[in-house]
PDB file of N, CA, C and O in Angstrom:
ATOM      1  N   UNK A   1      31.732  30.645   4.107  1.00  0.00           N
ATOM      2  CA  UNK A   1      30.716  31.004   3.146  1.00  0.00           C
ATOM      3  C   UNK A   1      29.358  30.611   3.694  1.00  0.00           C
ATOM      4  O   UNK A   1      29.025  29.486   4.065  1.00  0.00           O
ATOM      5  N   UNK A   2      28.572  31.799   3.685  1.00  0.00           N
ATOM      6  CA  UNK A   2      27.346  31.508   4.428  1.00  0.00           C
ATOM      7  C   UNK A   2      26.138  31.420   2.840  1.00  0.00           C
ATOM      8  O   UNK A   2      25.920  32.134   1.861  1.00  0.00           O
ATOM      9  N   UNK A   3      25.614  30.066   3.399  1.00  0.00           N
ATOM     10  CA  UNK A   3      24.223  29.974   2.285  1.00  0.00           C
ATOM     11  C   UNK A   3      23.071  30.277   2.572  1.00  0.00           C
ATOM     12  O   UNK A   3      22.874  30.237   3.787  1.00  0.00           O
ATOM     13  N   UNK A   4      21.806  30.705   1.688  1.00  0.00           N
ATOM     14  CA  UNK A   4      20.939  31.592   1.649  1.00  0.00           C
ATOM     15  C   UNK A   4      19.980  30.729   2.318  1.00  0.00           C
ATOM     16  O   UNK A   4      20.018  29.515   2.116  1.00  0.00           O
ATOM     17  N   UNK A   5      19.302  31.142   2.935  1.00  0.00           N
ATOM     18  CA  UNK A   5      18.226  30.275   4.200  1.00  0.00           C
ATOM     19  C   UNK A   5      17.162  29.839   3.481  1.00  0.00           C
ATOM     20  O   UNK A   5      16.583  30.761   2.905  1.00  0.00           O
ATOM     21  N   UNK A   6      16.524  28.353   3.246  1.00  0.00           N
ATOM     22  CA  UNK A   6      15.609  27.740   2.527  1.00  0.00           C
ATOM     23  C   UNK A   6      14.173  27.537   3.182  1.00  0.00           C
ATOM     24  O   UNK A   6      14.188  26.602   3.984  1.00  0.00           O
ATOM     25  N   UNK A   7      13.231  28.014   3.086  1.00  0.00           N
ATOM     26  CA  UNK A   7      12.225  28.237   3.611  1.00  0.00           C
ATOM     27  C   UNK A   7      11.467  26.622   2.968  1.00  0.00           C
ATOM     28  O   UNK A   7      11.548  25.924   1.957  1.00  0.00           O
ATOM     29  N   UNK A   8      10.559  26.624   4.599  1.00  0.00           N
ATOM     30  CA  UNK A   8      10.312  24.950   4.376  1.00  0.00           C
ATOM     31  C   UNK A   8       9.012  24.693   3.426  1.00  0.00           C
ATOM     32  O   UNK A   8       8.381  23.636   3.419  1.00  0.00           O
ATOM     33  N   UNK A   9       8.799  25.520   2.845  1.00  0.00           N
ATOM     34  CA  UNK A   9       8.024  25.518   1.535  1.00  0.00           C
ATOM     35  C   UNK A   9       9.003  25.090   0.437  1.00  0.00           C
ATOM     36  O   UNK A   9       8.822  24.205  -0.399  1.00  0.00           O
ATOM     37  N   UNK A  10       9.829  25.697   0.556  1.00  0.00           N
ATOM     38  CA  UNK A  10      10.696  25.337  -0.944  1.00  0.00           C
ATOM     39  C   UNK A  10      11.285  23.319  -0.525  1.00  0.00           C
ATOM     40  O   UNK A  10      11.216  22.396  -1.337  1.00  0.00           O
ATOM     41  N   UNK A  11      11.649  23.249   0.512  1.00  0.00           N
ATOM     42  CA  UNK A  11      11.992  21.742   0.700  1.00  0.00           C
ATOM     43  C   UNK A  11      11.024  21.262   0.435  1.00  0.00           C
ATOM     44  O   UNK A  11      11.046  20.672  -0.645  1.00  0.00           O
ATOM     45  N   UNK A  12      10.077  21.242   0.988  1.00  0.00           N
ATOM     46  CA  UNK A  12       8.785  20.829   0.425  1.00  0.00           C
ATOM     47  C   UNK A  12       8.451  20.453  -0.762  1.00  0.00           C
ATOM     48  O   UNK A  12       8.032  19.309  -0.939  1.00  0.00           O
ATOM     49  N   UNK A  13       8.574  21.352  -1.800  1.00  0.00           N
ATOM     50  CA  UNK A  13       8.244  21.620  -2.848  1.00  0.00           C
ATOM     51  C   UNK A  13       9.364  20.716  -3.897  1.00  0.00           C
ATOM     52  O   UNK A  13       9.148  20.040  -4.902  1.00  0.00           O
ATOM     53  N   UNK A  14      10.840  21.105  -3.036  1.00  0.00           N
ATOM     54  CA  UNK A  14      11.581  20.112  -3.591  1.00  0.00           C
ATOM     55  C   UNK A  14      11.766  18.139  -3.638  1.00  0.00           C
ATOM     56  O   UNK A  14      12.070  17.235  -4.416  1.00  0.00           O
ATOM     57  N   UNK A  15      11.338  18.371  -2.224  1.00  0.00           N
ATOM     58  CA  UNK A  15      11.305  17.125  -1.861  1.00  0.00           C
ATOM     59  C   UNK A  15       9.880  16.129  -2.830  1.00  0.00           C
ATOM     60  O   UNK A  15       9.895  14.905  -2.961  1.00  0.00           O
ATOM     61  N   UNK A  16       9.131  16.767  -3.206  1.00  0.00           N
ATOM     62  CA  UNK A  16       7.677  16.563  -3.929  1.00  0.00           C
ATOM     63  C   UNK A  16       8.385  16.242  -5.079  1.00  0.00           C
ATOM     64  O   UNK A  16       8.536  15.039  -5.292  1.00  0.00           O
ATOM     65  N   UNK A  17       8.952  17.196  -6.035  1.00  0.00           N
ATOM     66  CA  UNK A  17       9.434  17.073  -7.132  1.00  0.00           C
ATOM     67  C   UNK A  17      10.018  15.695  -7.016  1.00  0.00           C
ATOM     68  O   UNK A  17       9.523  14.783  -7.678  1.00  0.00           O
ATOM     69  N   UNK A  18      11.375  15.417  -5.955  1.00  0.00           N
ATOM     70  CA  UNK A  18      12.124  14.514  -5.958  1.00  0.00           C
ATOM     71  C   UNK A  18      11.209  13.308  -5.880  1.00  0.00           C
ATOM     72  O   UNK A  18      11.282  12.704  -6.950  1.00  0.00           O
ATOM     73  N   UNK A  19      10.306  12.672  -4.963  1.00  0.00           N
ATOM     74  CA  UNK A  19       9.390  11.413  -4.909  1.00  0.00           C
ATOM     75  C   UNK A  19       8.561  11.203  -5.930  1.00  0.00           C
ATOM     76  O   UNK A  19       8.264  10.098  -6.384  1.00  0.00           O
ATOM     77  N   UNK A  20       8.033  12.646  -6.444  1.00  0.00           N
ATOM     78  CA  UNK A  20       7.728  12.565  -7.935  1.00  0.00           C
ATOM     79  C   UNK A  20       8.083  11.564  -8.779  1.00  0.00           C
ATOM     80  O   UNK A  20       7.464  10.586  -9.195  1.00  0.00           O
ATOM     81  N   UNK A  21       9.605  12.126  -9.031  1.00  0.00           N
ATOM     82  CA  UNK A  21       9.945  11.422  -9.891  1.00  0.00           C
ATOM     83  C   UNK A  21      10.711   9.637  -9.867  1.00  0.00           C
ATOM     84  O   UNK A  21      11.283   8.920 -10.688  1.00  0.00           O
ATOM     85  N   UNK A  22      10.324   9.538  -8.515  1.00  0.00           N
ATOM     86  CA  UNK A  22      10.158   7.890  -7.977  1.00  0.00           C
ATOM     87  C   UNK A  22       9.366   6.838  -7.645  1.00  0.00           C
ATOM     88  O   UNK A  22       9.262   6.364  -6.514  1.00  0.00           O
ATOM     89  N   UNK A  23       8.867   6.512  -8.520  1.00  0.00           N
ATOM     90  CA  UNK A  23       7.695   5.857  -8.961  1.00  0.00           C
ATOM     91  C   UNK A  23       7.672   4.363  -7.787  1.00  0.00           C
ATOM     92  O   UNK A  23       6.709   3.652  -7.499  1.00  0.00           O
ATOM     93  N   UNK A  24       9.014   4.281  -7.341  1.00  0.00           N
ATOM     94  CA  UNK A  24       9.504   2.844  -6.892  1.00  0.00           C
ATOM     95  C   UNK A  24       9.099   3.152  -5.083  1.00  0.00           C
ATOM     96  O   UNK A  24       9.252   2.252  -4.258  1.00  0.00           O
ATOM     97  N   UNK A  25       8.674   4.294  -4.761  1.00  0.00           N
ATOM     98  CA  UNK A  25       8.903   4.862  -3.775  1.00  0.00           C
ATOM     99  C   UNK A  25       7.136   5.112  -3.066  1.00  0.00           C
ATOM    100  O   UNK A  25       6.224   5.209  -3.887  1.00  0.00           O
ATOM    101  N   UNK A  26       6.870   5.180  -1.851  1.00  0.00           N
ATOM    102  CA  UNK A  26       5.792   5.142  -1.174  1.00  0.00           C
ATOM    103  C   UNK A  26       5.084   4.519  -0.160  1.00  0.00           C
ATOM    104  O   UNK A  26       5.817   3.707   0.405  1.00  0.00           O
ATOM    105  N   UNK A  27       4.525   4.537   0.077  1.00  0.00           N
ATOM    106  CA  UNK A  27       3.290   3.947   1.178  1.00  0.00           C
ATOM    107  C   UNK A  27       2.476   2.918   0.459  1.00  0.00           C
ATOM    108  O   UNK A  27       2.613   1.700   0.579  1.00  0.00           O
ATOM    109  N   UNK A  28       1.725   3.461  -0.202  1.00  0.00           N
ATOM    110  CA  UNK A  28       1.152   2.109  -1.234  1.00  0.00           C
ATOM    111  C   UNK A  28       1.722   1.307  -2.208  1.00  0.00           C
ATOM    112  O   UNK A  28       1.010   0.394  -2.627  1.00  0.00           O
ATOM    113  N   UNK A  29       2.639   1.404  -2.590  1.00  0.00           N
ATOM    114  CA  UNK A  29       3.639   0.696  -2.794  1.00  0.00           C
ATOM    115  C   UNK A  29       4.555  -0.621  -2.060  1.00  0.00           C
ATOM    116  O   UNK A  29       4.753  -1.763  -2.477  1.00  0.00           O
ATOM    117  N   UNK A  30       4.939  -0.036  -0.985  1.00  0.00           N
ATOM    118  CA  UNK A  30       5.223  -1.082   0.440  1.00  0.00           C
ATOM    119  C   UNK A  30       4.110  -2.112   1.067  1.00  0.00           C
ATOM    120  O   UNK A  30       4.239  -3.281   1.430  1.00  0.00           O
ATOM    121  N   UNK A  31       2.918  -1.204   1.059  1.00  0.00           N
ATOM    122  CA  UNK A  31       1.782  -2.367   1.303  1.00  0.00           C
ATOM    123  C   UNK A  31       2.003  -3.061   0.421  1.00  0.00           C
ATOM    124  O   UNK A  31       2.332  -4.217   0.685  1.00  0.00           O
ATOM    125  N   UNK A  32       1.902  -2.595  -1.092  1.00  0.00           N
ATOM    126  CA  UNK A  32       1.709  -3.359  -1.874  1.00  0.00           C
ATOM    127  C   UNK A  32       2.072  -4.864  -2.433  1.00  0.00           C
ATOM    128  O   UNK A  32       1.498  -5.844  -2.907  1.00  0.00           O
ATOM    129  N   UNK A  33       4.031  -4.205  -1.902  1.00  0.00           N
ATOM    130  CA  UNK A  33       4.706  -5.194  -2.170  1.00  0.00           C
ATOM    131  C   UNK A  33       4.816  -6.326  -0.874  1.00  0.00           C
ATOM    132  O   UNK A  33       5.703  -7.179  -0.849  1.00  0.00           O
ATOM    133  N   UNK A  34       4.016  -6.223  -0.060  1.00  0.00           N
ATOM    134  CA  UNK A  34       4.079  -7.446   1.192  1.00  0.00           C
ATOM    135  C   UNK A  34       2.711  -8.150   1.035  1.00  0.00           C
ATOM    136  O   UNK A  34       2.585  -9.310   1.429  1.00  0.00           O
ATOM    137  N   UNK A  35       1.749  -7.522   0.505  1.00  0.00           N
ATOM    138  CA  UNK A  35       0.780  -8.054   0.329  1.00  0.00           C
ATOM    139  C   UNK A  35       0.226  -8.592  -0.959  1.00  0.00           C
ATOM    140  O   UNK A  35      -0.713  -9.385  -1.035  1.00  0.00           O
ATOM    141  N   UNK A  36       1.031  -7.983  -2.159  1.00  0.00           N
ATOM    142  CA  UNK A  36       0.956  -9.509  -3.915  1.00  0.00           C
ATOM    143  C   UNK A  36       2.088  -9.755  -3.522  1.00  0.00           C
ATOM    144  O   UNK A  36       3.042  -9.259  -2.923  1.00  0.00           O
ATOM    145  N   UNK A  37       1.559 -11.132  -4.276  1.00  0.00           N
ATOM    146  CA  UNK A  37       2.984 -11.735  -5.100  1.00  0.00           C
ATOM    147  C   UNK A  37       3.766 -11.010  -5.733  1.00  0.00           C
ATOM    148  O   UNK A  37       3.526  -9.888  -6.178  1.00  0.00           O
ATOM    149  N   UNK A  38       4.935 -11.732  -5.822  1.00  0.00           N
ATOM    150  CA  UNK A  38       5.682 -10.707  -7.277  1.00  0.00           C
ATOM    151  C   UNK A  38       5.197 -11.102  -8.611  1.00  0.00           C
ATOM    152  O   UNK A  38       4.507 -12.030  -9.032  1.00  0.00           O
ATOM    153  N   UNK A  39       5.787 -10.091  -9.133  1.00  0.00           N
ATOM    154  CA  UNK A  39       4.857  -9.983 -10.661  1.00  0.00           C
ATOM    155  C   UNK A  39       6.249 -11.062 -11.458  1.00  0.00           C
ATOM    156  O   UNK A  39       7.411 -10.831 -11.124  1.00  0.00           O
ATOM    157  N   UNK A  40       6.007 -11.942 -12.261  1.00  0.00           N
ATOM    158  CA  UNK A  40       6.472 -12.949 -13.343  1.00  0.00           C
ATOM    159  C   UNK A  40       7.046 -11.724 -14.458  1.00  0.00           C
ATOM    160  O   UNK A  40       6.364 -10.975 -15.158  1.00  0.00           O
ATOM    161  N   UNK A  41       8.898 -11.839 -14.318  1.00  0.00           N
ATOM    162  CA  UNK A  41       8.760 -11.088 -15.636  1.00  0.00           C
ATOM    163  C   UNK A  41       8.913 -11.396 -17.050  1.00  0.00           C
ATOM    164  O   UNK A  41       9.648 -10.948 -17.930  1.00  0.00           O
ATOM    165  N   UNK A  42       7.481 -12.814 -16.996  1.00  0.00           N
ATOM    166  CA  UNK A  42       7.906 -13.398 -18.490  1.00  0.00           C
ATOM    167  C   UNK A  42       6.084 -13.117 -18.713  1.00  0.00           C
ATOM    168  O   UNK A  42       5.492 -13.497 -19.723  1.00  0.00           O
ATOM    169  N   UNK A  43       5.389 -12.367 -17.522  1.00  0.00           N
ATOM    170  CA  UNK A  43       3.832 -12.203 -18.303  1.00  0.00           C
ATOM    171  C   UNK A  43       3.861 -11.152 -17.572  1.00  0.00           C
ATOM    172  O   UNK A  43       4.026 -10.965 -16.366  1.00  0.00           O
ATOM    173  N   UNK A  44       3.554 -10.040 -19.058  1.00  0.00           N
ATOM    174  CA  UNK A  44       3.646  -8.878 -18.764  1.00  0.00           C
ATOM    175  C   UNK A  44       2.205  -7.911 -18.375  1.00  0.00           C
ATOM    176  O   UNK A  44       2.022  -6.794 -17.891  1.00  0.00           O
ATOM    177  N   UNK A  45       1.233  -9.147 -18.938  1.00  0.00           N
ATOM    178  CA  UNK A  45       0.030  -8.592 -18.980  1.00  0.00           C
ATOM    179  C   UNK A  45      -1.061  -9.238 -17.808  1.00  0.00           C
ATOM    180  O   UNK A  45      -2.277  -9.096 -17.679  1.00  0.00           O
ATOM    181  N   UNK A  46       0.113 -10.134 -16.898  1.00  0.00           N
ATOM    182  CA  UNK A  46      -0.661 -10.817 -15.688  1.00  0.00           C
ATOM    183  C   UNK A  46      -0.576  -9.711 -14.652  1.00  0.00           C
ATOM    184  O   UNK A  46       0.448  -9.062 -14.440  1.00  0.00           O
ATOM    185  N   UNK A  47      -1.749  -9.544 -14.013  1.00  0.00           N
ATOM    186  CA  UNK A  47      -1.770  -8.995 -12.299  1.00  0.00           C
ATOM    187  C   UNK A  47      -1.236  -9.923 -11.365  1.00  0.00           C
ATOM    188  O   UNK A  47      -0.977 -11.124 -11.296  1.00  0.00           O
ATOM    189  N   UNK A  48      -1.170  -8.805 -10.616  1.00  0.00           N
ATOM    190  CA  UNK A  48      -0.032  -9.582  -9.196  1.00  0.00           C
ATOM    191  C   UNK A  48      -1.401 -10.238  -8.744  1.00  0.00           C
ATOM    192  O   UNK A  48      -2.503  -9.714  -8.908  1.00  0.00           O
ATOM    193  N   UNK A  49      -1.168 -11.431  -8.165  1.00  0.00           N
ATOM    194  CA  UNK A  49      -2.021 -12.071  -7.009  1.00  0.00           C
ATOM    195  C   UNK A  49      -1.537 -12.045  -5.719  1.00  0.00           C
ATOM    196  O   UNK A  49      -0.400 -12.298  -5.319  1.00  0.00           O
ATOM    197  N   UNK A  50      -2.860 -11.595  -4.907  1.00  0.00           N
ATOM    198  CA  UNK A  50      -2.808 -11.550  -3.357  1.00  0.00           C
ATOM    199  C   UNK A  50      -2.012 -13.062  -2.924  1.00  0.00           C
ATOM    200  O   UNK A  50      -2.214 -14.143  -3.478  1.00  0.00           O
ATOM    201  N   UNK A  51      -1.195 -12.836  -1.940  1.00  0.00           N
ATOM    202  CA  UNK A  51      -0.940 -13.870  -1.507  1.00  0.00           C
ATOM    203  C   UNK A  51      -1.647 -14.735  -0.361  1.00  0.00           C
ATOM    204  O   UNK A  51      -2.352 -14.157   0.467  1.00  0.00           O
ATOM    205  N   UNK A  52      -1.518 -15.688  -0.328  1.00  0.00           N
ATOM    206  CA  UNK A  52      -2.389 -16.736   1.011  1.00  0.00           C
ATOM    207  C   UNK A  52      -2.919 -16.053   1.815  1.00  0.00           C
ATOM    208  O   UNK A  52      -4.098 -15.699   1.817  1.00  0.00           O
ATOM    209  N   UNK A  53      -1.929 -15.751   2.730  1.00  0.00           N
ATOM    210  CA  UNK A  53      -2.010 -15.676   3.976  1.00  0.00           C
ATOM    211  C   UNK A  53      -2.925 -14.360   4.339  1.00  0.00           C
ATOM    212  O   UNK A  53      -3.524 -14.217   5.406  1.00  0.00           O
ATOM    213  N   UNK A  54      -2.918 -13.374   3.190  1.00  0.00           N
ATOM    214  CA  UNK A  54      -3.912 -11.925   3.442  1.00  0.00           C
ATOM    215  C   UNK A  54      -5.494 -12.652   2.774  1.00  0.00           C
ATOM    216  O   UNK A  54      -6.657 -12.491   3.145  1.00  0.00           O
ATOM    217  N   UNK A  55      -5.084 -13.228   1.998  1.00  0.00           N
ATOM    218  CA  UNK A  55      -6.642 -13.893   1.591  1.00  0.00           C
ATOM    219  C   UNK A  55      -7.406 -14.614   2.657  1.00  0.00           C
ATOM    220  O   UNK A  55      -8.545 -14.345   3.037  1.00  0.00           O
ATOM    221  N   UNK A  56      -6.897 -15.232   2.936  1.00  0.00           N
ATOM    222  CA  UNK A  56      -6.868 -16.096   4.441  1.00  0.00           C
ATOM    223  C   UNK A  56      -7.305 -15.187   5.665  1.00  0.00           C
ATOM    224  O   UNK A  56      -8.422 -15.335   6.160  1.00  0.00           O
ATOM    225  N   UNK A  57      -6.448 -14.285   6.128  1.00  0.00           N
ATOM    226  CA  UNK A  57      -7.123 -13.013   6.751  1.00  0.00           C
ATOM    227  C   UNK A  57      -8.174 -12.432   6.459  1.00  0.00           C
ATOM    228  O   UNK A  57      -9.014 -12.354   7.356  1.00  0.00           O
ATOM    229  N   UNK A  58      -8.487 -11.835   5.129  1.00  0.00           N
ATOM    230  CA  UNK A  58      -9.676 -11.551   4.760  1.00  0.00           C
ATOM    231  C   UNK A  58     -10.669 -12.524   4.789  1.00  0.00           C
ATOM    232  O   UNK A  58     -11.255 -12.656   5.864  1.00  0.00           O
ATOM    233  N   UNK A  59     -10.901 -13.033   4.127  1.00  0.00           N
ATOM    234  CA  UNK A  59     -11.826 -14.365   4.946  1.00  0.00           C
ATOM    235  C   UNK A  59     -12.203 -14.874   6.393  1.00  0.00           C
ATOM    236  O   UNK A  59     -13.359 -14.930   6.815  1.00  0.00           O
ATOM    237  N   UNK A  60     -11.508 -15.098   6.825  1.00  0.00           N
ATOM    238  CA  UNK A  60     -11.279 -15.136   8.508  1.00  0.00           C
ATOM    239  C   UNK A  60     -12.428 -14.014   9.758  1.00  0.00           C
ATOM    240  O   UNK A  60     -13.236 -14.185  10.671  1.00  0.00           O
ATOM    241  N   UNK A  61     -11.713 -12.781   8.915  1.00  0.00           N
ATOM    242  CA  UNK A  61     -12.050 -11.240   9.301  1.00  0.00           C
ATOM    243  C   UNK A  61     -13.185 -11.139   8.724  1.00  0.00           C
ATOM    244  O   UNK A  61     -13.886 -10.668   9.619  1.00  0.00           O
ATOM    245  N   UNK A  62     -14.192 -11.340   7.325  1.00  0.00           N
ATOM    246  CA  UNK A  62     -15.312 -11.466   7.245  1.00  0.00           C
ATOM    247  C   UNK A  62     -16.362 -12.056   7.729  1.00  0.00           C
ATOM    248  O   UNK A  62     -17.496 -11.583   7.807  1.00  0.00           O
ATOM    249  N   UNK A  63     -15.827 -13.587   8.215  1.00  0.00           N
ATOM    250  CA  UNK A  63     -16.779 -14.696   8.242  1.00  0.00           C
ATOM    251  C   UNK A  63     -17.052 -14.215   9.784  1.00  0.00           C
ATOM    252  O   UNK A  63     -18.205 -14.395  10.174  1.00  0.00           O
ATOM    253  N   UNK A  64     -15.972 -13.522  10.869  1.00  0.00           N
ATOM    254  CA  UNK A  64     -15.928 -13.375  12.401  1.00  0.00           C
ATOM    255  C   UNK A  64     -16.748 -12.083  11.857  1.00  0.00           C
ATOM    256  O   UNK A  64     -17.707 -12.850  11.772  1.00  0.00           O
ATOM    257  N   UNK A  65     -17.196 -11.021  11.474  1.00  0.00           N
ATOM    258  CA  UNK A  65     -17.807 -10.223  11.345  1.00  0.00           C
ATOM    259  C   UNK A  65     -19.321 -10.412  10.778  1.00  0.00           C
ATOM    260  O   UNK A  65     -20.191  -9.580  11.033  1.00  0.00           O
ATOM    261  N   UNK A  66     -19.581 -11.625   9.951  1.00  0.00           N
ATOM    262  CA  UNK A  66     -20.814 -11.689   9.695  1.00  0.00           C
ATOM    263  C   UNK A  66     -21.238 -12.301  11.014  1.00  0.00           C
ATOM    264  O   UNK A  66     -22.374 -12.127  11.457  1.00  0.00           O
ATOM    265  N   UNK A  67     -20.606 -12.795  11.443  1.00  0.00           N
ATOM    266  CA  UNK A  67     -20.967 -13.822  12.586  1.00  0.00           C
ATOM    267  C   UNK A  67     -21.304 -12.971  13.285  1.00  0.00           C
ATOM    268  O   UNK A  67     -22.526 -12.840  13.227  1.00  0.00           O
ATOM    269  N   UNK A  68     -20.650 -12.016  14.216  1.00  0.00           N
ATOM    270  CA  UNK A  68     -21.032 -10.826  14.937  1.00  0.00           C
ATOM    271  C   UNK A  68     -22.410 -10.181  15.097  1.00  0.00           C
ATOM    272  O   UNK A  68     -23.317 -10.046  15.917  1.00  0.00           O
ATOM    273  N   UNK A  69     -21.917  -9.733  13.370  1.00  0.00           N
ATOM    274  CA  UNK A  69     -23.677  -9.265  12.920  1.00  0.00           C
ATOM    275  C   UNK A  69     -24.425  -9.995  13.425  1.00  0.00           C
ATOM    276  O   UNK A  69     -25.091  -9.558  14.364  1.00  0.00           O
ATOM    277  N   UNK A  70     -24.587 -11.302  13.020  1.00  0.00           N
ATOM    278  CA  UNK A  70     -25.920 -11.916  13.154  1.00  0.00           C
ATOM    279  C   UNK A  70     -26.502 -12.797  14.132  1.00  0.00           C
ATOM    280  O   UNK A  70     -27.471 -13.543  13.987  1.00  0.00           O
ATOM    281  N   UNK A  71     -25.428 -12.523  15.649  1.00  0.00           N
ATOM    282  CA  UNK A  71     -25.645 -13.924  16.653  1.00  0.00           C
ATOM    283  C   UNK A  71     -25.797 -11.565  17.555  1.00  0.00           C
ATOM    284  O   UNK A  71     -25.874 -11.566  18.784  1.00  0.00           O
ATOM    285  N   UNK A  72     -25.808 -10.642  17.134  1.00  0.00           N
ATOM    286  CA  UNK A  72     -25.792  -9.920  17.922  1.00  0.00           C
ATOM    287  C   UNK A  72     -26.918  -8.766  17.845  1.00  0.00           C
ATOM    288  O   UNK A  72     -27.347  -8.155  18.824  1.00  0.00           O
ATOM    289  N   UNK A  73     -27.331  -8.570  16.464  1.00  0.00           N
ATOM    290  CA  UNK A  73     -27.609  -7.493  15.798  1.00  0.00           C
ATOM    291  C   UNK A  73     -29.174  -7.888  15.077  1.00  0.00           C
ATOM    292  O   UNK A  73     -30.143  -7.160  14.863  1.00  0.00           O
ATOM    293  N   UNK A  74     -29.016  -8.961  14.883  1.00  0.00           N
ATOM    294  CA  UNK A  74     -30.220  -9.743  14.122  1.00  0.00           C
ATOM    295  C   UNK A  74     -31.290 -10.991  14.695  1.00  0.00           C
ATOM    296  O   UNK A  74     -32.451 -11.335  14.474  1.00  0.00           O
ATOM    297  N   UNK A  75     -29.962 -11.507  15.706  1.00  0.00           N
ATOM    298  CA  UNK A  75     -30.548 -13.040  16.303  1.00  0.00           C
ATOM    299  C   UNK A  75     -31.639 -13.026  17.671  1.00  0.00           C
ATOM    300  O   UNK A  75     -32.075 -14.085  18.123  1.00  0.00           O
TER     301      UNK A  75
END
């Protein structure tokens, strides 16, 4: 039994529908979840907090960039 040939628009289209409807599923999502905390499921109305170590990075990565700026650009 031969089946009818699916043109890669329609996978497409299907595959969309399908991630659609997976909310648990993605790219920003995965960042997401390596970079907060997990969420407490006894406070429903708390935001996730960044954890250390990216705060720490960010900081780090600012302070070496103002520095840049201003021993290069300004000084």
């Amino acid at each position: 039994m031969m089946q009818e040939r699916v043109s890669a628009e329609e996978i497409h289209t299907v595959l969309q529908h399908y991630f659609d409807g997976r909310p648990d599923l993605g790219f920003a999502k995965a960042i997401a979840a390596h970079i907060l905390e997990p969420r407490s499921p006894f406070e429903t109305e708390s935001f996730p907090r960044p954890q250390r170590w990216f705060v720490l990075l960010l900081l780090i990565a600012s302070v070496s960039t103002a520095a840049f700026a201003y021993f290069n650009l300004w000084h």
